[in-house]
N, C-alpha and C positions, 0 to 999 in steps of 0.2 A: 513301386518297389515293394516287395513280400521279404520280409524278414519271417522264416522257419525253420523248424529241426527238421535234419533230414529223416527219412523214414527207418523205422526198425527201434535199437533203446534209446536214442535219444529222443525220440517223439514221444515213447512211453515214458518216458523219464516230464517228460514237458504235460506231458496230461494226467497224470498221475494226481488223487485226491489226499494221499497219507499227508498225515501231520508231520513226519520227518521221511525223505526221500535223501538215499546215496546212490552215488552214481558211477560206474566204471571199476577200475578192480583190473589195469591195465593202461596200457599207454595207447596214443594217438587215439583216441575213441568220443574227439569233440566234447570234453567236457566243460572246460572251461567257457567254452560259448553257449552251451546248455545254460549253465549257471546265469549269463549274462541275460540270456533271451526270455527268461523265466518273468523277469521284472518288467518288459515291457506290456505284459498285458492289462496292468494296472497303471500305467503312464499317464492317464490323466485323471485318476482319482486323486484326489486334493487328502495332502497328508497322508498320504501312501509313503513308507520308507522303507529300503531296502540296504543291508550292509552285507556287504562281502568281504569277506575275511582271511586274509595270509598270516604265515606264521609268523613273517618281519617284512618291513617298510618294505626291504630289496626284492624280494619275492611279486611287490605290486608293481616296482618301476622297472624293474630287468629289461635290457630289450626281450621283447615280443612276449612279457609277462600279462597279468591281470591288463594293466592301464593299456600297454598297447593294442591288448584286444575288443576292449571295450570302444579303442577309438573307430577299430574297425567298424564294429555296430552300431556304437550310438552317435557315430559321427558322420554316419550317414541318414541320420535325422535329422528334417530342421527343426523341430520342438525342442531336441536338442541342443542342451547349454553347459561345457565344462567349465568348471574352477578347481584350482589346484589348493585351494585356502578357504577354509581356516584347515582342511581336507581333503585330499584328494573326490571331488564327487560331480553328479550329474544330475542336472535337473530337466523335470523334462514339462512343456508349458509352464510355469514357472507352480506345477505340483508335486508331482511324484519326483521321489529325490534317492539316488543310487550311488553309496558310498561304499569307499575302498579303505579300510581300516586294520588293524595287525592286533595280535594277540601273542605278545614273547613271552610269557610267562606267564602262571597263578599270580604271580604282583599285579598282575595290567586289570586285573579282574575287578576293583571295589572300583575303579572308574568308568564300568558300565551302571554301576549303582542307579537304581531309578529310571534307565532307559527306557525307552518302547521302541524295539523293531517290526516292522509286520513280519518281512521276509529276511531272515539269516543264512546267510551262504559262507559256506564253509571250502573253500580252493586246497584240494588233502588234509582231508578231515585227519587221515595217519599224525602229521603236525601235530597238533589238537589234544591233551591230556583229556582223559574222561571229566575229568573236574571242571576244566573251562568250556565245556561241551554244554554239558548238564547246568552249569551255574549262567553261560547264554541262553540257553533253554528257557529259563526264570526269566529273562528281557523280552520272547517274542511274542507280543503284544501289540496291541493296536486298537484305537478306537476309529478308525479310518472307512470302518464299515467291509473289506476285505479278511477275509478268514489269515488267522497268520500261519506261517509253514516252515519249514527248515529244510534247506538244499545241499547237500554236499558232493565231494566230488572227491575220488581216493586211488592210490594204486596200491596195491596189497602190502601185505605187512606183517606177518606173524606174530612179532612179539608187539602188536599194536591193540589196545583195548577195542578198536574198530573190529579186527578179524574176529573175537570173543561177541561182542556186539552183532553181528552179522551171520554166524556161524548156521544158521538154521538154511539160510540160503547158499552157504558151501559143503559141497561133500566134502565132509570132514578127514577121508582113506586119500582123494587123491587131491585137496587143493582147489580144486576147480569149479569154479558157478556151477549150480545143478539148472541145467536152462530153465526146464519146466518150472522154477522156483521163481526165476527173475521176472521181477515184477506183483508180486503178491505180496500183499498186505496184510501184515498182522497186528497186533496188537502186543503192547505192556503194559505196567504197573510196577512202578520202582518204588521203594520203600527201605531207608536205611542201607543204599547203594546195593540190595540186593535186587535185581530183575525177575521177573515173573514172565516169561510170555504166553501166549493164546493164540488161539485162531479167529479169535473175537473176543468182542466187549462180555457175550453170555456166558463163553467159557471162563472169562476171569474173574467175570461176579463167583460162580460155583466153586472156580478152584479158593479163590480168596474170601469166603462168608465168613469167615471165623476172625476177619481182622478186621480191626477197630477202626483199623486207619484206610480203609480202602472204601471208596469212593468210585463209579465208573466212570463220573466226569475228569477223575482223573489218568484215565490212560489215554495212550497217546497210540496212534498207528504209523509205521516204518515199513519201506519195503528198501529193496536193495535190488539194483536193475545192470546188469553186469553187460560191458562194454569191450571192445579191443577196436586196433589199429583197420579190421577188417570192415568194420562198422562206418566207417570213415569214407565214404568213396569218395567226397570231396578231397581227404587230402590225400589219399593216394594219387587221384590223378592230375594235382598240382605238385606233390611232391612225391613221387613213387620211388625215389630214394631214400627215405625215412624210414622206411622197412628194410632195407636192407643193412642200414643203421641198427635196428633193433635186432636183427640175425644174426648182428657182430658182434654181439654183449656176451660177455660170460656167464656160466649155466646158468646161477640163482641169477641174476637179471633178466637174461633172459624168459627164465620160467617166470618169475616177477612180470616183467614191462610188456611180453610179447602174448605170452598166453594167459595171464592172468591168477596164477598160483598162489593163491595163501598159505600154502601150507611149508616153503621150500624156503630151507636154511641154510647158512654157509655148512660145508661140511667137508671132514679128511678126505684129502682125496679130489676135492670139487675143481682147485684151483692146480695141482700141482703133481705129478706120478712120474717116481724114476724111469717107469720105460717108457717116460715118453722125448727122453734127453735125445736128441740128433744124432752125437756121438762124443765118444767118449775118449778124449785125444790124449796120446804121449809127449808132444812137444807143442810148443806156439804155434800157431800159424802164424805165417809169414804177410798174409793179404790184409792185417788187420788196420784200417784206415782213420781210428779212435779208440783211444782208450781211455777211461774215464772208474775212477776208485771212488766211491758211494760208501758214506759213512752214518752207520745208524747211533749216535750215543745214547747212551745208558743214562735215565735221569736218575736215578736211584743210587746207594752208594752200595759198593759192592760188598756181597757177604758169601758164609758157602752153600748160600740155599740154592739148591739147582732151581728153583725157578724164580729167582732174583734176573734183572735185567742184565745185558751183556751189552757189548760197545759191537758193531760189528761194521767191518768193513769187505765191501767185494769189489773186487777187482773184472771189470765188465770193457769185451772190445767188440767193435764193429768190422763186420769183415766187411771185403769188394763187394760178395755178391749177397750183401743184405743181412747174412745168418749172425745171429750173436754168439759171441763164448766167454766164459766164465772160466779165471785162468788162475784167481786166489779167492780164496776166504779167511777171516780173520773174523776170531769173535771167542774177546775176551770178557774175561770181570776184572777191571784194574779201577785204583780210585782215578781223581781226577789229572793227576800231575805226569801218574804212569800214561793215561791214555795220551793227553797234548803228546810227550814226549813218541809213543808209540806210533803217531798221524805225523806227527813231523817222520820221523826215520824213516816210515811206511814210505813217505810220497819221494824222500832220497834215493830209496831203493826201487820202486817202482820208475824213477824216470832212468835208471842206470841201467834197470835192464832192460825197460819198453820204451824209451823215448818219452815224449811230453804225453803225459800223463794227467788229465780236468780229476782235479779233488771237489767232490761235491758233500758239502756238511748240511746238517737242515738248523734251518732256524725256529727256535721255540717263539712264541708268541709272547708280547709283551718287552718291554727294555731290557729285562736280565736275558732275551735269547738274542738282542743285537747286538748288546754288550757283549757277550758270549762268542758271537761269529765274527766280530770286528778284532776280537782278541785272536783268533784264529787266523783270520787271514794276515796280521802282522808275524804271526807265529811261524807262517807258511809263505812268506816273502820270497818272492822269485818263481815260487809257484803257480800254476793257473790254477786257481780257485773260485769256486762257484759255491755261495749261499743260497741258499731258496728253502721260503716258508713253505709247511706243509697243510694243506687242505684236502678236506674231502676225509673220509676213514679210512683206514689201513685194507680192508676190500678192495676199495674201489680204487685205490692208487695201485694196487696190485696186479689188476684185471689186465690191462694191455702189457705185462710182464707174461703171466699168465698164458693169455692169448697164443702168444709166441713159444711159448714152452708147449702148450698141450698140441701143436702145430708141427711138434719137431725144427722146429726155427733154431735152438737152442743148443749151442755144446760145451762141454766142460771136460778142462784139462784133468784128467787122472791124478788124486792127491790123498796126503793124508785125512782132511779136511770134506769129503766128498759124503760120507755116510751121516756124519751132524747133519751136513747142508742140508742132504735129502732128506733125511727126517724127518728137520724143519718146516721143511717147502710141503710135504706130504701130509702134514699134522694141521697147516695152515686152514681154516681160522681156529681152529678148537686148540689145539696147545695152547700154552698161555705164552710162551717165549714166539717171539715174533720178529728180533732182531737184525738177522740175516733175509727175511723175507722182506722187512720195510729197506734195508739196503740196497736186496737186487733191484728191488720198485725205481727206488731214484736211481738207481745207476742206466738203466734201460731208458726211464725217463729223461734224462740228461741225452744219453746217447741220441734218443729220437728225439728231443728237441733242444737241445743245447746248438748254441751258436760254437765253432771251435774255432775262438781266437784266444788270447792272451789278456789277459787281466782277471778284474773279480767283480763282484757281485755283488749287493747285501741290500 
């Protein structure tokens, strides 16, 4: 049995001599088994230690996360021995030892105090604050007789200290790995979290002679070895649906996960454009087979600053043949008493004139948002009601709204309320009001995945 990287970055990535190596800058591009393959080539050096590093526990156990990949590879060793205790880890001859460890915070940091790892592996180094980087940094050590090194693996990130950190290896105008780049090796010298870089250890003696504190034992060499989905031919041709997965993301995703882009931000326009509305209707349609009123409240207390938070609720139906339409909008500032009162009448009026009508509220996080939604749905007795906590950012619950809109999938009845919305939707993520957009999110979301029966939820 041959355990290797396939040919092209992840080999360079695996033979690579720098003192710190990052890997990828995009999706599907085998990083995570890079990471993993790295440590067996020291598997029987006695006192060899290697950690690999997520941002939380759940990131290691998820299915088909860190742990499940590792079972893939090192469980098809018989030197090979896992324990789940005192840590998740693997030893292999009973020497070299390969842990799966989290890093949630600058708090978790004075409990590396004193460690020695040879090898640190970092699973999206983006994760990762520059501080706990640099402050593991100071643990990768070893008296093991192995040189120590530092592996990461990342998919872009603009407002991440990683894309600043890497910057020499991306063209800066459009985003994107300069190929010629990937793979080279340069050198720094950090001093008072300011960076220095080089082409080498003799250029940074010259540029830095004049500083007291510079030392050439102390720079460290980095390269940055840029990856995508194409690199992969393993898994394209076990899973060559997973591309077409990544084709279906929304634009910054997509430039993010599929091509590799650092440089691309949410922006006006990205997620949302009035002419791209289906059409623009004078009465109901008659075909609509759900309907479901999605409510965003306001945690703030209302004042007259236009950019104070608003309650807003949209009124969203499922036609016969698939297309969705949007039939009300509502988005007020009322304190708290007014709104209850406003969601109750809302959902009287809405089943008087559309039939049974799914009210969907979100739940905030913690007791006071259960407390919150359980007072709600007593509020709203006889109603179908639906609570559901919200995860993930206000993007990314947007994105398959989105999807549907920039597609023309999308129509809206003709109203007073029609120029706010579109505003709203068009300014999406750069305004700061966001109310109406996180509404239409759940109510589309409800629609494509809400069960429609009668009861509730919480």
């Amino acid at each position: 049995m041959i355990l290797k990287p396939q040919r092209g970055p992840q080999e360079k990535f695996l033979a690579t001599n720098a003192d710190i190596a990052i890997y990828g800058g995009a999706a599907g591009g085998g990083k995570t088994y890079a990471l993993l393959l790295e440590p067996l080539r020291h598997m029987n050096v006695d006192g060899y230690t290697a950690t690999i590093f997520r941002k939380n526990a759940t990131q290691i156990t998820i299915d088909g996360g860190l742990l499940d990949e590792s079972m893939q590879i090192y469980g098809l060793l018989r030197s090979a021995v896992y324990k789940a205790s005192p840590k998740p880890h693997w030893t292999f001859n009973g020497k070299a030892r390969v842990s799966f460890m989290h890093i949630d915070g600058d708090r978790d940091l004075p409990k590396w105090q004193g460690s020695q790892i040879c090898y640190l592996g970092f699973d999206e180094l983006c994760h990762f604050s520059e501080t706990q980087f640099f402050y593991m940094l100071s643990r990768n050590r070893s008296t093991c007789g192995v040189k120590p090194c530092i592996r990461a693996t990342c998919n872009p990130d603009v407002d991440s200290w990683v894309a600043k950190f890497i910057a020499w290896w991306i063209d800066q105008d459009t985003g994107y790995p300069i190929p010629e780049r990937s793979g080279k090796i340069r050198w720094f010298f950090r001093d008072a979290e300011e960076i220095t870089w080089a082409d080498s250890v003799d250029e940074l003696t010259e540029m830095l002679k004049g500083n007291p504190d510079f030392k050439p034992e102390f720079c460290k060499s980095v390269t940055f070895i840029a990856s995508n989905i194409y690199d992969n031919k393993i898994l394209l041709e076990r899973n060559p649906s997973y591309l077409a997965n990544l084709h279906g993301l929304g634009i910054v995703e997509k430039e993010r996960l599929l091509r590799g882009n650092w440089k691309i931000r949410p922006a006006a326009g990205f997620y949302f454009k009035r002419s791209k509305v289906g059409e623009m209707l004078n009465a109901v349609p008659t075909d609509v087979v759900r309907w479901v009123r999605a409510w965003d409240l306001a945690a703030t207390i209302p004042s007259e600053n236009k950019e104070s938070a608003c309650t807003a609720g949209v009124l969203m139906g499922k036609r016969k043949d698939g297309r969705t339409v949007i039939a009300d909008v509502i988005n007020v500032r009322e304190n708290s008493a007014d709104v209850r009162r406003l969601i109750r009448n809302t959902a009287v009026s809405d089943n008087a004139l559309y039939g049974n009508v799914t009210v969907r509220l979100p739940q905030d996080p913690g007791q006071a948002g259960k407390d919150q939604v359980q007072s709600f749905v007593r509020l709203l007795g006889g109603f179908h009601v639906i609570t559901m906590p919200e995860t993930g950012d206000k993007i990314t619950r947007a994105e398959p709204f989105s999807s549907q809109w920039l597609a023309g999938n999308v129509d809206v009845m003709t109203a007073e309320w029609n120029d706010e919305y579109f505003r709203q939707l068009e300014n999406f993520p750069v305004m700061a009001l966001k109310d109406m957009v996180d509404a239409s999110a759940n109510a589309y979301a409800e629609l494509e995945n809400g069960i429609p029966d009668f009861g509730f939820s919480f």
